[in-house]
C-alpha positions as CSV (number, residue, x, y, z in Angstrom):
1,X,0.0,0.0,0.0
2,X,2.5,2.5,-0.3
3,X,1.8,3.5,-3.4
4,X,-2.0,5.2,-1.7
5,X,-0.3,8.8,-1.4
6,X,-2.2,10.6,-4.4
7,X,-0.4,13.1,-6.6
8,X,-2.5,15.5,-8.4
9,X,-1.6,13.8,-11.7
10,X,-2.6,10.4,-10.7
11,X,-5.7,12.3,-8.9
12,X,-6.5,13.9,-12.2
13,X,-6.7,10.6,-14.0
14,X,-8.9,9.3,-11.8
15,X,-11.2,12.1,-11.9
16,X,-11.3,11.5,-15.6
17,X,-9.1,14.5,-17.2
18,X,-10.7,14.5,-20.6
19,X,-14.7,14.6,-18.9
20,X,-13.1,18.2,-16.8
21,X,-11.8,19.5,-20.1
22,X,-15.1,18.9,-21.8
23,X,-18.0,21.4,-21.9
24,X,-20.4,18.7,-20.2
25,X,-23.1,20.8,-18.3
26,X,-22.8,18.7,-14.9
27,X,-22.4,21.1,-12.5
28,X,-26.0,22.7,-13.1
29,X,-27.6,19.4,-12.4
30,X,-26.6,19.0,-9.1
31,X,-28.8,20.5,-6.7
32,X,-25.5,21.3,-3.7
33,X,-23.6,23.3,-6.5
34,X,-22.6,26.8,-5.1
35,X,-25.5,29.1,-6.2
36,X,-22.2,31.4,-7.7
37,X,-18.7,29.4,-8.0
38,X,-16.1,31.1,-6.5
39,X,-13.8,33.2,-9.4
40,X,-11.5,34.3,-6.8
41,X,-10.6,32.0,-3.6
42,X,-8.8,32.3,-0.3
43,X,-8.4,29.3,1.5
44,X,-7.0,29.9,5.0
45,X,-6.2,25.5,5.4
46,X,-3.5,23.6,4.3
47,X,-6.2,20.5,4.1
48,X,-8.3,22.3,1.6
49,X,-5.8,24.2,-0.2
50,X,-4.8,20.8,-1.0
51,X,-7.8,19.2,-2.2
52,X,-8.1,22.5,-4.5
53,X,-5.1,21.5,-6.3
54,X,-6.2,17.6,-6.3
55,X,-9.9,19.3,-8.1
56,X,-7.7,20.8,-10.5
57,X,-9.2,24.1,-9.6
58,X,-5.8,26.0,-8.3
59,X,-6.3,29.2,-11.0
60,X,-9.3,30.5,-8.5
61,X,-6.6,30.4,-5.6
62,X,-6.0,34.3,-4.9
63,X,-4.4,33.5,-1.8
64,X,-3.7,30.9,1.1
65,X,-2.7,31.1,5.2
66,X,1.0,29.9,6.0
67,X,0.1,26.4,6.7
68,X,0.0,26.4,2.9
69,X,2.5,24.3,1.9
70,X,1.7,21.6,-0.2
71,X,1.7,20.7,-3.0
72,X,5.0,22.7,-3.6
73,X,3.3,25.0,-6.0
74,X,1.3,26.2,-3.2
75,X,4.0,27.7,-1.6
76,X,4.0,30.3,-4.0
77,X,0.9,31.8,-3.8
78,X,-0.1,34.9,-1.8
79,X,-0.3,34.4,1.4
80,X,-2.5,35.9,3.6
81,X,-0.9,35.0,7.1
82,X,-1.4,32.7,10.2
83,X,-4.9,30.6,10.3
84,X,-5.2,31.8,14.0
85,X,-3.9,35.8,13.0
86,X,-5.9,36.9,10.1
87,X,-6.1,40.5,8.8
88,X,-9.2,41.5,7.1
89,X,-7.5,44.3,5.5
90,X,-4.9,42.3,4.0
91,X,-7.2,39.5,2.6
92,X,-9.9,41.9,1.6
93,X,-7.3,43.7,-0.4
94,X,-7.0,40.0,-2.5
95,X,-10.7,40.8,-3.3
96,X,-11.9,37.3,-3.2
97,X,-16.1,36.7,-3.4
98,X,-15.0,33.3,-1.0
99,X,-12.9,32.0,1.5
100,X,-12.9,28.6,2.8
101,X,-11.3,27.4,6.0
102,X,-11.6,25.5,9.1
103,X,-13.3,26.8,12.9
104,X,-9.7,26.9,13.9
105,X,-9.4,30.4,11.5
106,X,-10.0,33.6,13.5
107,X,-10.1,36.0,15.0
108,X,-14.0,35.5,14.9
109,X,-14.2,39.4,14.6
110,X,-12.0,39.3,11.5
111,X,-14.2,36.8,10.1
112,X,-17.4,38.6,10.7
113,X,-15.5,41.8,8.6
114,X,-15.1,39.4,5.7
115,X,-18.9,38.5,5.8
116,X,-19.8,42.0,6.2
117,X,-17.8,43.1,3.0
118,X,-19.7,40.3,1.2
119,X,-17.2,38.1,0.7
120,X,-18.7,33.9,1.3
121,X,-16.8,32.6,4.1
122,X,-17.2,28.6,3.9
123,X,-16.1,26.7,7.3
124,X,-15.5,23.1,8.1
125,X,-15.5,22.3,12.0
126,X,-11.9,21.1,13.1
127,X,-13.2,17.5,14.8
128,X,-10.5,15.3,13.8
129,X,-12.2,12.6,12.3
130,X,-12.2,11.4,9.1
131,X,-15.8,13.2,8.8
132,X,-14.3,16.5,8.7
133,X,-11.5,15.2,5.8
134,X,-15.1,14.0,3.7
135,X,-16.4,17.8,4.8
136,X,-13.2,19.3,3.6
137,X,-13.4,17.8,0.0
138,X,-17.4,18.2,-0.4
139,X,-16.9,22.3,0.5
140,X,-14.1,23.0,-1.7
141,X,-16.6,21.3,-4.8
142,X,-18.9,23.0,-3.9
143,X,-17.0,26.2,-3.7
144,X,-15.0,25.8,-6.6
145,X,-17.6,24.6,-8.8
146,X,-16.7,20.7,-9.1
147,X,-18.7,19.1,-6.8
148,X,-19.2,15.7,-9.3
149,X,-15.0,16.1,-9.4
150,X,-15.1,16.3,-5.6
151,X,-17.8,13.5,-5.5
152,X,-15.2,11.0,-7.7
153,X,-12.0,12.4,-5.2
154,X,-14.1,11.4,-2.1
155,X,-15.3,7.9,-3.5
156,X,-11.3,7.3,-4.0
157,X,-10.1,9.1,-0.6
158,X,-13.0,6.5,1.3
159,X,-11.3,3.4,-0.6
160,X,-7.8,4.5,0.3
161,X,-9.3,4.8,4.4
162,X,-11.5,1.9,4.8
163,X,-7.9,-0.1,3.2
164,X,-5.5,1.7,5.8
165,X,-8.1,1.6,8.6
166,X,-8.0,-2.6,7.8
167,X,-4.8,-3.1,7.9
168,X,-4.2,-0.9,10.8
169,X,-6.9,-3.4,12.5
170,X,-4.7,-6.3,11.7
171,X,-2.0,-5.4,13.8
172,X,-1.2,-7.6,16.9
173,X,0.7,-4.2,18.8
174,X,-0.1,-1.1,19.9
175,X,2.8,0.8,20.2
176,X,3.0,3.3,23.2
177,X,3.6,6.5,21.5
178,X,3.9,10.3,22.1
179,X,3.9,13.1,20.4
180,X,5.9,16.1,21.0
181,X,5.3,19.8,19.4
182,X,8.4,22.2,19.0
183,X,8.0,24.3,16.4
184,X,8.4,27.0,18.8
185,X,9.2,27.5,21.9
186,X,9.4,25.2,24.8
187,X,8.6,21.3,23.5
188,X,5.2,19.8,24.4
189,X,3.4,16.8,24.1
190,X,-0.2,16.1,23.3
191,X,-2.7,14.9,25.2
192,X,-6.4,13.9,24.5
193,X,-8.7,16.4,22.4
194,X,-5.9,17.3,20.1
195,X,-5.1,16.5,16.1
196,X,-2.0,14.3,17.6
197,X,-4.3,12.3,19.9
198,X,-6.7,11.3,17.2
199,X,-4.2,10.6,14.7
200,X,-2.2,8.0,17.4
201,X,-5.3,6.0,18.2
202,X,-6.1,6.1,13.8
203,X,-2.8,4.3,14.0
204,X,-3.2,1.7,16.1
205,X,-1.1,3.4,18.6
206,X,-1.8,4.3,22.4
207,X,-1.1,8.0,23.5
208,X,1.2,7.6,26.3
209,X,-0.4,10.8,27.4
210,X,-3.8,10.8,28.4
211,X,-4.0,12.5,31.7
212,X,-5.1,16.1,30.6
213,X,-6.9,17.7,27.3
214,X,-4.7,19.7,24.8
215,X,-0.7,20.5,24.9
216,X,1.4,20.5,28.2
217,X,5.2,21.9,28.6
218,X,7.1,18.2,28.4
219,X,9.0,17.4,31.8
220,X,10.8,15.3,32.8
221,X,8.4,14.1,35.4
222,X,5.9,13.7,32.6
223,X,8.6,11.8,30.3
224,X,9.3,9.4,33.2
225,X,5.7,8.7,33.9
226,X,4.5,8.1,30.0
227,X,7.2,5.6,29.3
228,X,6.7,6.3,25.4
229,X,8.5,3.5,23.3
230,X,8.3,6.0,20.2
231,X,8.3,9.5,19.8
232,X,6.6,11.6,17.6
233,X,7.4,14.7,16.2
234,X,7.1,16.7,12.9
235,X,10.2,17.4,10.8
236,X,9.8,21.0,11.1
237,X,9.8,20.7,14.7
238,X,13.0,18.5,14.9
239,X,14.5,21.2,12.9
240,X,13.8,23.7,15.1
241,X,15.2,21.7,18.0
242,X,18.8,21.5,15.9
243,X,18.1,18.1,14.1
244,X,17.9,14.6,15.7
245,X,20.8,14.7,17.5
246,X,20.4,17.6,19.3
247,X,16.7,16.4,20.0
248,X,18.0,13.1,21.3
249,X,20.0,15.2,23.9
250,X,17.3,16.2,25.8
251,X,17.7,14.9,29.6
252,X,13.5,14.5,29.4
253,X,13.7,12.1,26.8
254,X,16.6,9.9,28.3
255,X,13.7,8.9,30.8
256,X,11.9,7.1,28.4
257,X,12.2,3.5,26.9
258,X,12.2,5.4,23.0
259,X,15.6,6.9,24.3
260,X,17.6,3.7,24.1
261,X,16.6,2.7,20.6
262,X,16.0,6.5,19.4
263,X,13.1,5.6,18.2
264,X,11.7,8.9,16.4
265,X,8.7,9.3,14.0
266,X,9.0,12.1,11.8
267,X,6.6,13.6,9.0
268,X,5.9,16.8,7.7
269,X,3.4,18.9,9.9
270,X,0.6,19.5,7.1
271,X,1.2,15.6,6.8
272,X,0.7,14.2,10.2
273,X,-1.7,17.0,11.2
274,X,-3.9,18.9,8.5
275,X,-6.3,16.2,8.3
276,X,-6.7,16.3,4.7
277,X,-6.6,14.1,1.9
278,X,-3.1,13.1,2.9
279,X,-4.3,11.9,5.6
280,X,-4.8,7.9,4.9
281,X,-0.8,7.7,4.1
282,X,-0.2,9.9,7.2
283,X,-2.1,7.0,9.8
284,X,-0.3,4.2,7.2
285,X,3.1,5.9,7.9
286,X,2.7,6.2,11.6
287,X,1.5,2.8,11.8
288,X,3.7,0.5,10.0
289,X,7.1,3.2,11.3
290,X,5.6,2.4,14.9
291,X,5.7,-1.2,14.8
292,X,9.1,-0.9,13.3
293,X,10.5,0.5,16.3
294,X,8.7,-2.4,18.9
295,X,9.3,-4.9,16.7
């Protein structure tokens, strides 16, 4: 199964390229079809700026938030800053007539100045299931004006899950996992209620963690306690720790049974964390690199 993660040309084929570049009225017929398409498009998720390049519908993107970053080409677009720190001035000024995003985008007062200046703001609640992935790809059809397109991506994105979700069920170990956030700051670890949590338990895994909701500053009295056998971590966040090495040295993490084997799971943030249609080779990954480390 590793050959599940989609890339937009194989996506493309499946969505039938030559029925997209033909003048077939399909989008009139269905009855969920955005009442007026979106001709200019902010998306302030790196989940659903990702499933408008797998729709093939990329030339509406005016602009995107900073968590933007894939596929590559995305990275090049206008951005419009941090989900959490939005500026209505600044992506107002991109004069979109939509915006899609997630509940996590705010402030809420910024949000309501985009409504007011008539712009459609489109938002998928951030539940961490694969619900909200299903959500993400059924709003940016219907937004972009390819909802049968979107309909066909979902249909593949369900196969891909129901065949990672089986195999994951197969597995005779739960590895006792946790995962650490340093991407700034002071390193902490997840506990339940969080994108992390929900991802570990997708992937067969056991949060070692599960004594409070959201992130905590790691300890080493916390480290000692959890007893991970794997760690966790995105690759930007090991980077900004100084690399593996430097991550290793921690005196937290020497605590811990992962310390002796070094047993570190890494994958890029939007990866592990956006919940989007990455996200069946994100739980594969973490799964199958998991067991590696117990076997």
């Amino acid at each position: 199964m590793s050959d599940l993660l989609l890339s937009r040309r194989a996506s493309l084929q499946w969505l039938g390229g030559a029925a997209m570049a033909s003048a077939m009225p399909v989008f009139a017929q269905n009855s969920v079809q955005a009442a007026s398409p979106a001709r200019r498009l902010v998306s302030l998720s790196g989940a659903l700026t990702e499933v408008v390049y797998l729709l093939n519908a990329q030339n509406l993107l005016v602009g995107t938030d900073t968590t933007s970053l894939f596929p590559e080409a995305a990275q090049k677009t206008t951005k419009v800053g941090y989900v959490r720190q939005l500026s209505a001035e600044g992506l107002l000024s991109l004069k979109p007539d939509a915006v899609v995003g997630t509940s996590d985008a705010g402030p809420p007062v910024v949000l309501d100045q985009i409504r007011q200046a008539g712009v459609r703001v489109a938002l998928v609640k951030a539940q961490h299931n694969w619900a909200e992935v299903q959500e993400k790809v059924k709003v940016v059809g219907r937004e972009t004006g390819r909802v049968a397109e979107a309909e066909k991506l979902l249909a593949l994105l369900d196969t891909q899950w129901s065949a990672v979700q089986a195999q994951v069920a197969k597995a005779q170990r739960k590895p006792r996992v946790l995962f650490v956030l340093a991407h700034s700051g002071s390193p902490q670890v997840a506990g339940r209620g969080t994108a992390a949590n929900a991802l570990i338990q997708y992937a067969g895994c056991v949060n070692a963690i599960d004594q409070f909701d959201g992130y905590k500053p790691l300890t080493a009295e916390a480290m000692a306690s959890a007893a991970p056998e794997v760690i966790i971590n995105t690759t930007q966040g090991i980077e900004a720790l100084g690399g593996e090495l430097a991550f290793w040295k921690r005196p937290e993490l020497a605590l811990t049974p992962a310390f002796a084997k070094k047993a570190l799971v890494t994958l890029e943030a939007s990866h592990l964390l956006g919940f989007g249609p990455r996200l069946p080779t994100a739980v594969q990954a973490l799964h199958m690199r998991s067991l590696q480390w117990v076997a």
